[in-house]
C-alpha positions in Angstrom: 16.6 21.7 0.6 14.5 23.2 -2.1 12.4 21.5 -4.4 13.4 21.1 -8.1 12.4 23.7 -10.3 10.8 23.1 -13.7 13.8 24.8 -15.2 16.1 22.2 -12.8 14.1 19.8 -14.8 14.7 20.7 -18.7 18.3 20.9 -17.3 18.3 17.2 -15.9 17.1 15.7 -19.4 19.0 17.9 -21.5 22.2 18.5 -20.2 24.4 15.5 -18.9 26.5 12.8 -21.4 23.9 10.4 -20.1 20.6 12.3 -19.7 17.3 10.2 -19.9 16.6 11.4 -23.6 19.5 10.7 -24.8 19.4 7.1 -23.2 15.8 6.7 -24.9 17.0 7.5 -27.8 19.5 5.0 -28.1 17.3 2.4 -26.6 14.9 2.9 -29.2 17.7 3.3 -32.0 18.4 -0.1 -31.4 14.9 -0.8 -32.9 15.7 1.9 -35.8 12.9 4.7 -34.3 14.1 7.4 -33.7 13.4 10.1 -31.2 13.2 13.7 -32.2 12.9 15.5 -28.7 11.6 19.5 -29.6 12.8 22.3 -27.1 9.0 22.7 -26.3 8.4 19.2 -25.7 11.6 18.8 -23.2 9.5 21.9 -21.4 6.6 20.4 -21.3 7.6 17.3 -20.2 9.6 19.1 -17.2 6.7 20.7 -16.0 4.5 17.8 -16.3 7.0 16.2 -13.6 7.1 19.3 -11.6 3.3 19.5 -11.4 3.2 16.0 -10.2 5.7 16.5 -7.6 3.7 19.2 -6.4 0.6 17.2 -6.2 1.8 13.8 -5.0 5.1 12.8 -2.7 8.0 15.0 -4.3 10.4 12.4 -5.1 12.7 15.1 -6.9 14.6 14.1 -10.3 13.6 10.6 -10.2 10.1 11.4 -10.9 11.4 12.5 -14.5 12.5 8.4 -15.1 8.8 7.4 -14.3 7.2 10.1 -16.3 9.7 9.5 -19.5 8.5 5.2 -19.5 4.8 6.9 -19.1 5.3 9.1 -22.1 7.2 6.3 -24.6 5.1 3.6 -23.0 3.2 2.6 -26.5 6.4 3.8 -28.7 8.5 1.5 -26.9 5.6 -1.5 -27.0 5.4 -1.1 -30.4 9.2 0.2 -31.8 9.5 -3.7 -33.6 6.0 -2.9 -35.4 7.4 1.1 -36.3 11.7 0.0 -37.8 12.5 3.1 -39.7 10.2 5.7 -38.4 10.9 9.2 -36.0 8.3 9.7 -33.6 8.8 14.1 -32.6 8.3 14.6 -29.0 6.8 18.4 -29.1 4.4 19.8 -26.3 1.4 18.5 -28.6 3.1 14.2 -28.3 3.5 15.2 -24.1 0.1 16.7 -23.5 -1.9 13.8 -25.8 0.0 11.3 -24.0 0.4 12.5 -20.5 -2.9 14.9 -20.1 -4.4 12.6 -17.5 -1.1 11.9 -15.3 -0.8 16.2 -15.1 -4.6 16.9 -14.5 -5.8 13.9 -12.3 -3.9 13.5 -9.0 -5.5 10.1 -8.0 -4.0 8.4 -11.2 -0.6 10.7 -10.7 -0.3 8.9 -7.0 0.4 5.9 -9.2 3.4 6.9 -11.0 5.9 6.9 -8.5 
């Protein structure tokens, strides 16, 4: 078996009925925030998971569900607090929120 593929990745939350941004989106609609996922920020988050994989057990697509509750940890805390607002997820929202998980591999052991 080969390993996913960052590509395999933007795929996987992008494409299906069901994918996990579409399902945080209407998890978080039910709080009245929305989520405006950007092209680059889908990418980004990909290759965050990919680079994790790579550096800690390579646990395939479900690393992508652990990385996505990192990522919309403190939107979904505070969604109550934020009724009425849209919170863009662009490569800027992944990289401020998920820099240490991609760069430090002792913290990335942690997200399984």
């Amino acid at each position: 078996l080969k390993s996913l593929t960052t590509d395999d990745f933007v795929r996987i939350l992008t494409e299906p009925n069901a994918s996990l941004t579409a399902q945080y989106s209407a998890l978080l609609d039910t709080e009245e925030v929305r989520l405006d996922f950007k092209e680059d920020g889908v990418r980004r988050l990909a290759e965050v998971a990919f680079q994790v994989n790579e550096n800690t057990e390579n646990i395939g697509a479900r690393r992508l569900h652990t990385v996505m509750e990192r990522l919309l940890e403190t939107v979904s805390f505070e969604a109550s607090d934020k009724s009425g607002t849209c919170v863009t997820i662009d490569a800027a929202y992944v990289d401020d929120h998920l820099a240490e998980l991609s760069k430090d591999e002792d913290l990335s052991r942690y997200i399984l």
